[in-house]
Structure formats: C-alpha cells, structure tokens
C-alpha positions in Angstrom: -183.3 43.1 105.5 -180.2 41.4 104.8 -177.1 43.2 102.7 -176.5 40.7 99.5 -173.9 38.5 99.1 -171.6 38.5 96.5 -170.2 35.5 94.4 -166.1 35.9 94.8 -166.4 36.4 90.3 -168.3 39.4 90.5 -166.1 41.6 93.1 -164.2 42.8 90.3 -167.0 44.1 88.3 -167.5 46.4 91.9 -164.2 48.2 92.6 -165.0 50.6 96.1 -168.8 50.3 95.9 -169.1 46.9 97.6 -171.6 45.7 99.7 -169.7 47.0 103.0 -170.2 50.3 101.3 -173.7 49.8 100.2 -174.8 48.8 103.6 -173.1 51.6 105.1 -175.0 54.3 102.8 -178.4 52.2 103.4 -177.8 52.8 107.6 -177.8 56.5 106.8 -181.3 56.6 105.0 -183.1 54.5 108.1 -186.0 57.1 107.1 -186.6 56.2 103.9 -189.5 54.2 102.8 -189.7 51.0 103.3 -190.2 50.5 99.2 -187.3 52.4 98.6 -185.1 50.6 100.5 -186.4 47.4 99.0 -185.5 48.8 95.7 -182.1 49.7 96.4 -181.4 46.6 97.9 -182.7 45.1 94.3 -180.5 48.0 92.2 -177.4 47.0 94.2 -177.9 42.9 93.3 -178.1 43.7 89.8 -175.2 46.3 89.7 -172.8 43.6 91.5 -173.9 40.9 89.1 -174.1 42.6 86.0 -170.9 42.3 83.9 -168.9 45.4 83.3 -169.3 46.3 79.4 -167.1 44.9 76.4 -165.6 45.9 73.7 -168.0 43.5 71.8 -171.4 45.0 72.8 -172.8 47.1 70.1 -174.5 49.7 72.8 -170.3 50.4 73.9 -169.1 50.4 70.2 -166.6 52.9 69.9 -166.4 53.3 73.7 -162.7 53.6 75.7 -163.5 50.1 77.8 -160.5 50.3 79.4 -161.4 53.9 81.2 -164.3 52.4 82.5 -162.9 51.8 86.0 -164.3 51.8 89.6 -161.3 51.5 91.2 -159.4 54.8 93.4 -162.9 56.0 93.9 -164.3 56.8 98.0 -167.8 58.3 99.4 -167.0 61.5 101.3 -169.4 64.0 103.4 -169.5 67.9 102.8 -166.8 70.0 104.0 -167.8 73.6 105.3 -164.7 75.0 103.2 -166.1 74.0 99.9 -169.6 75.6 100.7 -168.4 79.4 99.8 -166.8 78.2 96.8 -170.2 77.2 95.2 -170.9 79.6 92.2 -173.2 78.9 89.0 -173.2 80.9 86.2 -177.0 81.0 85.9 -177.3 83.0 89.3 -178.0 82.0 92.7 -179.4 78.5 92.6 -182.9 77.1 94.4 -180.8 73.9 95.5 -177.3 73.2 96.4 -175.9 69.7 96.6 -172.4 69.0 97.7 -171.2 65.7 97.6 -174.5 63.7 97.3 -176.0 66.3 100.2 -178.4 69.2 100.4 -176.3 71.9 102.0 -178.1 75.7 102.4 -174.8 78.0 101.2 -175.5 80.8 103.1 -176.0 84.3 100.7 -176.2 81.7 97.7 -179.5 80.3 97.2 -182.6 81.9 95.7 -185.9 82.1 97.8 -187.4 79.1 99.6 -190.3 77.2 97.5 -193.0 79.3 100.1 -192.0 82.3 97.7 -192.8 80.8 94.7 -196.3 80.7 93.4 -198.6 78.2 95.1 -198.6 74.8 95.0 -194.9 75.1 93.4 -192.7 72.4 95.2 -188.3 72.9 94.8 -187.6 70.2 98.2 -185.2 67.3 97.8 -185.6 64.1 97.1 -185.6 63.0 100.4 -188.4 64.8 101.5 -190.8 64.0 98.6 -190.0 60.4 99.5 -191.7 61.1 102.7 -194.2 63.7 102.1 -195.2 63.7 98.4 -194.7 59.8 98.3 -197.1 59.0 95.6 -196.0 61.8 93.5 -192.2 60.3 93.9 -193.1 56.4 93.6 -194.8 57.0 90.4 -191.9 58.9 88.4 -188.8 57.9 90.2 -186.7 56.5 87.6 -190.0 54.9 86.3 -188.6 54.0 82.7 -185.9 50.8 82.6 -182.4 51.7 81.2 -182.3 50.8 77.0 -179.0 52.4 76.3 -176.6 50.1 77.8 -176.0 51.6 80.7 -178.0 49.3 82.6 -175.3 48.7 85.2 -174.1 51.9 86.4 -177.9 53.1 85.9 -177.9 50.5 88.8 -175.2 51.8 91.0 -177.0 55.5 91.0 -180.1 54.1 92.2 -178.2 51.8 94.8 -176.2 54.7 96.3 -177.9 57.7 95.7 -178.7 60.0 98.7 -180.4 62.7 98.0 -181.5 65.6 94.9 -184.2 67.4 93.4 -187.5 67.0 93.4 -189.6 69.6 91.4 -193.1 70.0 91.2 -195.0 72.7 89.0 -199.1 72.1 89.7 -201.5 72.4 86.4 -202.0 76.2 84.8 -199.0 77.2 87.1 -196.2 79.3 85.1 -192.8 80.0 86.0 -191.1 83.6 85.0 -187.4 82.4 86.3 -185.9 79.3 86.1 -185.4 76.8 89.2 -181.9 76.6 89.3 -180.2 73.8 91.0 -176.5 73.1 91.6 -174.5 69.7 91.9 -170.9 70.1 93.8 -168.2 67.3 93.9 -165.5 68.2 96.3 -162.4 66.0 97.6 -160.0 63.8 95.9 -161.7 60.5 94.7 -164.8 62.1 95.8 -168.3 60.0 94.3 -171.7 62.1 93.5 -174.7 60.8 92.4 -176.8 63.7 91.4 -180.5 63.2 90.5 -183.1 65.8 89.5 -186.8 65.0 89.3 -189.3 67.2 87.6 -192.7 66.8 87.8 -194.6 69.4 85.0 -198.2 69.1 85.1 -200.9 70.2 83.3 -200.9 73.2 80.8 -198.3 74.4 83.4 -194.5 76.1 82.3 -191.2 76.1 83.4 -187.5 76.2 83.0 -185.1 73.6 85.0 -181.3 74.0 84.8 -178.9 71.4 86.3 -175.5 72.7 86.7 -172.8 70.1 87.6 -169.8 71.3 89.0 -166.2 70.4 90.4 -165.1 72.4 93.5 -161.2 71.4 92.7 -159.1 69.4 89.4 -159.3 66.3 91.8 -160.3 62.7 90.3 -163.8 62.1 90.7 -166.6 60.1 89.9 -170.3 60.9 88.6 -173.4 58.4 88.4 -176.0 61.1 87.7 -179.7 60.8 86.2 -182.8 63.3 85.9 -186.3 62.1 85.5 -189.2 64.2 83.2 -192.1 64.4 83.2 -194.6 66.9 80.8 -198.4 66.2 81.6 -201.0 67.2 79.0 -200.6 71.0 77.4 -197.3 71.3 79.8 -194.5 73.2 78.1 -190.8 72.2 80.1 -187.5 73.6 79.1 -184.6 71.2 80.8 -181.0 73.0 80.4 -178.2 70.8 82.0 -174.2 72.1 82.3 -171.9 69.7 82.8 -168.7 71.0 84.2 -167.0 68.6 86.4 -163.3 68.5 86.4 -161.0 66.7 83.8 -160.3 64.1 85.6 -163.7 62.9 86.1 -165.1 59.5 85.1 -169.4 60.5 84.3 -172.5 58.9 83.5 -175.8 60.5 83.3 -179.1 59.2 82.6 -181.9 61.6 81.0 -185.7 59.9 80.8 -188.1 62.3 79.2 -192.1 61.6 79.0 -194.2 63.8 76.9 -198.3 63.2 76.9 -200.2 65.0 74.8 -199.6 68.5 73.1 -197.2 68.6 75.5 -193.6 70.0 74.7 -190.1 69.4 76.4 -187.2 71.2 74.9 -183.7 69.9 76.3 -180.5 70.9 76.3 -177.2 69.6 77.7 -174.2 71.2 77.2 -171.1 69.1 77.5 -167.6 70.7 78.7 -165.6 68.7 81.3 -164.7 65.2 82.5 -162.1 62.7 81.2 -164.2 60.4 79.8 -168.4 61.4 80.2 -170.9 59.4 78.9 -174.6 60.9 78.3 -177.9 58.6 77.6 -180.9 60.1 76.8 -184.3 58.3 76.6 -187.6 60.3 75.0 -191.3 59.3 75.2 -194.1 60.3 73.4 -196.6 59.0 74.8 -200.1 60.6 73.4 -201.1 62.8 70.3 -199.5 66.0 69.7 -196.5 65.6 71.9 -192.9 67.2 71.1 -189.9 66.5 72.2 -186.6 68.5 71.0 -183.3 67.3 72.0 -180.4 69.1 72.3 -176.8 69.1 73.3 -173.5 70.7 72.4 -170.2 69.7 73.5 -166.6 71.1 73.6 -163.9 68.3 73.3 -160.2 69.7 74.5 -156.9 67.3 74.7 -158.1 63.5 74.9 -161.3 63.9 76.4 -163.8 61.4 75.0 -167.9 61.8 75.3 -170.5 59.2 74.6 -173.5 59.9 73.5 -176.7 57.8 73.0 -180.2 58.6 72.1 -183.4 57.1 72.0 -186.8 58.7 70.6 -189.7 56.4 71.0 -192.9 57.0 69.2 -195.4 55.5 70.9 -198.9 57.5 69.9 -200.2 58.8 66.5 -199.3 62.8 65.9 -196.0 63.3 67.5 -193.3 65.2 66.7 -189.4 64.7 67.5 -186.2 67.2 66.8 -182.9 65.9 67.9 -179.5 67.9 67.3 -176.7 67.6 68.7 -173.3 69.0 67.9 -169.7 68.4 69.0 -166.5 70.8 68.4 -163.5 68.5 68.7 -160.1 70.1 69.5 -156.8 68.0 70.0 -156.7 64.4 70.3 -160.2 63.9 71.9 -162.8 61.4 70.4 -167.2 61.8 70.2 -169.5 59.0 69.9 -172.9 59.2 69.0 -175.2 56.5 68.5 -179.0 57.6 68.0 -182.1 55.6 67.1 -185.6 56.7 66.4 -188.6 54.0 66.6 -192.0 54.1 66.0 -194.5 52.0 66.8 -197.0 50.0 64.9 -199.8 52.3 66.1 -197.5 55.7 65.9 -199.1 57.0 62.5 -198.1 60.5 61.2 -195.4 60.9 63.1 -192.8 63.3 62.3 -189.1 62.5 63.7 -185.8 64.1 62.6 -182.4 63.4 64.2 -178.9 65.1 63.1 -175.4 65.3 64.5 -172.9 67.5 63.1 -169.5 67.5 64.3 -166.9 70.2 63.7 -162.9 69.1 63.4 -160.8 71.5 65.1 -158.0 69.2 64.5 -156.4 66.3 62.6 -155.9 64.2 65.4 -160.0 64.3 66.9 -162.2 61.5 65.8 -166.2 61.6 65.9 -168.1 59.0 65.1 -171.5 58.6 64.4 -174.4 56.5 64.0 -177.6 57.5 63.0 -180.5 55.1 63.1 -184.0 54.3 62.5 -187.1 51.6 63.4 -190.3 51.9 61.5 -193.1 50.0 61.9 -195.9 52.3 60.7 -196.5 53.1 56.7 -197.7 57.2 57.6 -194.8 58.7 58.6 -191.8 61.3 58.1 -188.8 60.5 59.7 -184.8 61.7 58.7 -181.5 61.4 60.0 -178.2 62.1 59.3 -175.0 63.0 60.3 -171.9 64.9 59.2 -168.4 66.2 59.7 -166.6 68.8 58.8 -163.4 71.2 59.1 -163.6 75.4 59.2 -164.4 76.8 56.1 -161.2 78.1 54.8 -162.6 81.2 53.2 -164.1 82.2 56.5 -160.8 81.7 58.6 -159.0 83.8 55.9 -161.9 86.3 55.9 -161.4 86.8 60.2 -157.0 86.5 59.8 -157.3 89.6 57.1 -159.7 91.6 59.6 -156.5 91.0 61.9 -158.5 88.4 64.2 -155.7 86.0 65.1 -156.2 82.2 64.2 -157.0 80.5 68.0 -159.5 83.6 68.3 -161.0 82.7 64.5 -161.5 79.3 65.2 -163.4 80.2 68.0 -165.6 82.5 67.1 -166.5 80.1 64.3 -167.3 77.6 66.9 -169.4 80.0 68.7 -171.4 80.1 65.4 -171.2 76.5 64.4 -173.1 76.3 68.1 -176.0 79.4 67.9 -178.4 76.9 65.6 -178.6 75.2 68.9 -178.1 78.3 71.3 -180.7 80.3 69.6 -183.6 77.5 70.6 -183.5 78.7 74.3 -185.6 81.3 74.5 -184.2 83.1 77.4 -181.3 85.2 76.8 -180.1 85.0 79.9 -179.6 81.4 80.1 -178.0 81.8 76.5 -175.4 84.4 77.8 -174.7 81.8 80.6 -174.3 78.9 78.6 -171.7 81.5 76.1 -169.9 81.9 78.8 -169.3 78.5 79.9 -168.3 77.6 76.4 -165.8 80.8 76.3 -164.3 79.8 79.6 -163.6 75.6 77.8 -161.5 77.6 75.2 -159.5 80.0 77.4 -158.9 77.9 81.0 
C-alpha cells in the first residue's frame, strides 16, 4: 500500500506530520491488521486535505486560530530517564504510556490484568488489535467526529501507536479503579493518547485517565477515549489533564449508553497553553443516563475550548451536563453545548449548565448553550452564567484573618464541590483536590 500524495496547497495545512512522517510511523506497526492500516492510510488523506479551521466556522467561534499551529512539533521514543519520574496522584497506575509507548515503570504499576477478577482485560491497544480484534474493530473510534474537530480527530487516528484497551465482562464489578497514565517527555515531543473502554453488561467500574508532562517543554497532544456502557452497565470515566503550559491539546471523548445504563464523566482541566475538549454522548435505548462533567482552572492566558454534544436517540433517557470554569488572569473559556433529540426520543429528560466564576477583570468566558427538539414529550433546560466572588463571603474569610489569594481559593474550592461531590469515591475526590490545590500554588 502506497503512502498518499499530497497536492503542493495542502502541505501547509500539515506542518511536521507529513507523509514522510506518516509512512515512517506506519513501518513501525507492520503487525497491525491489515484493516487498520487501511484505515490510517484513509485518516491521514483526510487530515492532509482537510483545511485548517477559520475564524469564520461557527464550530471554532471564539477560538484563538492563530494558536492552532503544527509547526516546531517532532515524534520522539521513550527515554529510560523519564520512566522514574512517572507519578499520578491517584496511586500506582495499571498502564503507563510515555511518549505514545507502553513502558512497565518498574515499582510503579499496579497488578497485571491476571490479578484482577476474571475475564477483566487492562492490555494496550496494540494487543486487542491482534487478540480481541472483534471487540476492537467494533468500538474503535466507531462514532464520526460532529464537533469540528474533524481534522485533528484525523491526525490521532493516522499517528496513533498505541493506548488502552479496557474490558469489564457482564455482572463483573470493580472495587478499585483502573488507573492509567499518559507521559509526554522531550522538547517538541507529540503524544497521542487513546483509552478504550469496553463496560458490558450489568458490569461496574471506575476508569481514570491521567495526562501528564514529564518537563515545562513545548508539546503537543491529539488524544481521544472511546465508551462504551452495555445494558444495566454502570461506568465512572475521570480524566486529569495536566500537561505542561506550553502544550497545544485536543481530546476527543465518544460516550454510548444502551439501556438503563449509566456513564458518569468527569474531566478536570488544569494545564496546556491552549486545550481544546470535545465531548460526544449517546443514548442509544430506554433508560439510559449520561452525566457530564468537567471543571477547569484557567491561570495567566491559558485558553480552553469546550464543546458538547448530547444526542437523544431512544424514548426514556436522561442527560446531566455541568461544567464549570474558574478563570484567573488574562485566560479565556469557550463553551459551546447542544442537546438534540430525536423525532422518536419521547420523554426525555436533558439538562445542560455552565457556570463560570471570574477571578479577574481581565478573563473572558464565553458561552453558548443550545438546544434541537424534534419530539413534543419532553423536558429539556439549559443555561449558563457568570459571576464574581460574593463580596460578603470574601469579607466574611479576610475578618477570620484568611488572607485574600487564600479566600479566593477556598471559594473556588467550593464553587467546584457541586461537581466534586458526584464522584463517589473519596479517594479519587481527595486526588482531584489536590491537583486543583497544586494549579493555585505552582
């Protein structure tokens, strides 16, 4: 199989990822399947001939264009002097990824998948390809890009080498969370991190993505997670994104609940110089749930995009979405969410809010809430709001002798437990506290 050629007008819309590059990653995956090959051959033609976006497209409204290059950017290999540095807040991790590969850190990851209870799969993607290849070809990035992000959605499944694949067999329920850690190390360093979860049946579990820089280097971060909740399954999906703040990232989210199922997400958003989040949720049969959330921490001129999707697409379904941003300094939030239900989608029962709290004159959120009903039975809100620390409180902490910085944040830190308080471990709440307190005291 021939690389692609490119026309000489679209090599700018490529910057390092040409097709030298692509067919340089492809020679190192000679053992993938022969369909998965095919189809990053296919994802790389319609990254090199898509146009970057504009400032005219209503999906990138709001969006910094002109941060959006993929120029200064390089593909580099592990390096055994990063691998001790790997450390997650949420303890040791099942998985460890540095730089787009699976890398055992010695003393740092949890139990191989032969400990956990039977049937349980934690293996990378690579290996599902071969060995769980129907289980792989059926949810691998199964559901097309609708957010905008088509191209760069593109360019992760063109380059990507390798990630999690996670498999929970029906009635099986997890007491611990699988953990699993994504490392970019090196200046200019790329990563395309990808998680795959597979929940079937009646079965429970708890999957948390942390994303991580090993150094305050430029990098660059395609990233996406496939989920999927089978019938009764109940998934909780925490992802922590921490990569340095100089890092340009995209990450993908596809979630599909069938029925009576329930997926509860949450991403937490903390580094990166510009980081844009997508988010796509399913409901696919009667009495499924899905509750999004995400909380973010904006410091100096960071700017993060987010964009959300709930598609109703069976009678009886239920959707929660709430997201909310502290903004300190100059930095700027986007959110643009749309619920829809379809024609056949009666009773459903869809709420959306984002709430955005000003921790200085000089942030800017904006936000647009949106709905598309075509069914006459239904309940479905939205809304959106900003707003400054109450006054009355900050005076309240100042004449307890609590200073003003440590006021402000421990007003944040309650602007955020509406969302905190939905996890139900406390562990992973104490974790994600402690990410948050290290954002306002680097």
């Amino acid at each position: 199989m021939s690389a692609p050629t490119l026309p000489t007008e679209t090599k700018s819309a490529v910057g390092v990822f040409t097709v030298d590059a692509f067919t340089a990653q492809l020679a190192r995956q000679s053992t993938a399947p022969a369909w998965l090959l095919e189809r990053k051959h296919a994802a790389y033609e319609k990254f090199a001939t898509l146009p970057m976006p504009k400032r005219t497209d209503e999906s990138w409204r709001f969006s910094n264009i002109a941060g959006l290059t993929l120029e200064g950017f390089e593909n580099l290999n592990p390096r055994g002097d990063e691998r001790e540095r790997v450390d997650t807040p949420f303890g040791p991790a099942n998985l460890t990824f540095i730089n787009n590969t699976h890398v055992p850190v010695q003393g740092a990851e949890r139990a191989p998948s032969d400990a956990l209870p039977k049937g349980v799969l934690v293996t990378t993607l690579a290996r599902a390809a071969i060995h769980h290849a129907d289980l792989f070809r059926a949810h691998f990035m199964a559901q097309p890009q609708k957010l905008g992000s088509e191209k760069f959605a593109s360019l992760h499944t063109a380059f990507l080498n390798d990630g999690a694949f996670i498999y929970i067999p029906p009635g099986v329920e997890l007491a611990a969370p699988i953990v699993v850690t994504h490392v970019v190390a090196g200046s200019g360093a790329t990563v395309f991190p990808h998680t795959l979860v597979i929940a079937e049946e009646n079965s429970k579990a708890t999957v948390i993505d942390y994303f991580v820089s090993a150094d305050d280097s430029v990098h660059f971060a395609c990233g996406a997670n496939d989920l999927y909740a089978g019938h009764g399954a109940q998934l909780t999906y925490v992802a922590a994104q921490n990569w340095s703040r100089d890092t340009l990232s995209f990450q993908f989210n596809s979630t599909v609940v069938r029925r009576d199922a329930r997926v509860k997400s949450l991403n937490a958003h903390l580094g990166g110089r510009q980081a844009r989040h997508e988010s796509l949720s399913q409901l696919q049969a009667p009495g499924g749930f899905s509750e999004m959330l995400a909380l973010t921490v904006a410091a100096n001129t960071q700017e993060f995009d987010q964009r959300t999707l709930q598609i109703h697409q069976a009678p009886n379904t239920k959707s929660d979405l709430l997201y909310k941003n502290a903004l300190r300094d100059k930095t700027r939030t986007i959110f643009s969410g749309l619920i829809v239900v379809d024609p056949d989608a009666q009773k459903t029962d869809a709420y959306q809010s984002n709430r955005n709290l000003m921790l200085s004159d000089e942030a800017e959120a904006n936000s647009l809430p949106g709905l598309e009903i075509q069914a006459n039975d239904v309940r479905c809100t939205h809304g959106a709001t900003s707003s400054r620390i109450d006054p009355e409180q900050e005076f309240y902490l100042q004449s307890r002798g609590i200073g003003k910085a440590d006021a402000a944040e421990l007003l944040t830190f309650a602007f955020f437990e509406e969302v905190l308080a939905r996890i139900e471990s406390d562990a992973v709440r104490e974790s994600l506290r402690t990410l948050i307190r290290a954002k306002f005291n680097p």
